[in-house]
C-alpha positions in Angstrom: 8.1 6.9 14.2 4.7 8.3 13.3 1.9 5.9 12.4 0.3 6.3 9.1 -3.5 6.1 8.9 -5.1 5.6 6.0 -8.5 7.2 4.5 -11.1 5.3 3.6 -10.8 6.5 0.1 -6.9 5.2 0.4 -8.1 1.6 2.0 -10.9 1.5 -0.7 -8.0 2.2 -3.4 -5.8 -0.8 -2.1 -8.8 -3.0 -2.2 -9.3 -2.2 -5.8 -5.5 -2.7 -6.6 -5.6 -5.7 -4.2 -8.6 -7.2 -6.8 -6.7 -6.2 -10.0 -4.0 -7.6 -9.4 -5.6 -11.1 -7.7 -7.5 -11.1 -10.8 -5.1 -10.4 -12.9 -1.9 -11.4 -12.1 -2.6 -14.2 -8.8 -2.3 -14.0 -5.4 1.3 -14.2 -4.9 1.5 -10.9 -7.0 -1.1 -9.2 -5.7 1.0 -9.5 -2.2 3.9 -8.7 -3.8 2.0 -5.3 -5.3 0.3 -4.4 -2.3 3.7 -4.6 0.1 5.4 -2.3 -2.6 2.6 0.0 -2.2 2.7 0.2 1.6 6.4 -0.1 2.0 6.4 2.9 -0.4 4.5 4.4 2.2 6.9 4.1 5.1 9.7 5.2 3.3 7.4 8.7 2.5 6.4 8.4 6.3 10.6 8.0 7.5 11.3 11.1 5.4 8.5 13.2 6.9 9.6 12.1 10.4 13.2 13.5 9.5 12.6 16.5 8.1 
């Protein structure tokens, strides 16, 4: 499986969501949001890898 890396731009984006959704919505959520976001990411990452 490939490794993803991400940009700084990309980090600096998760940060921001990260601080929304702490702010927002708690930390339990912001986990929650944050683990969507990067789980997302593998399953973009396994199809690439197949293809």
């Amino acid at each position: 499986m490939r490794i993803v890396k991400l940009t700084p731009k990309a980090n600096d984006d998760l940060t921001a969501i990260w601080d929304y959704g702490l702010l927002h919505f708690g930390k339990a959520q912001a986990e929650i949001i944050i683990i969507r976001i990067l789980g997302q990411s593998q399953d973009v990452n396994r199809h690439l890898h197949w293809q």
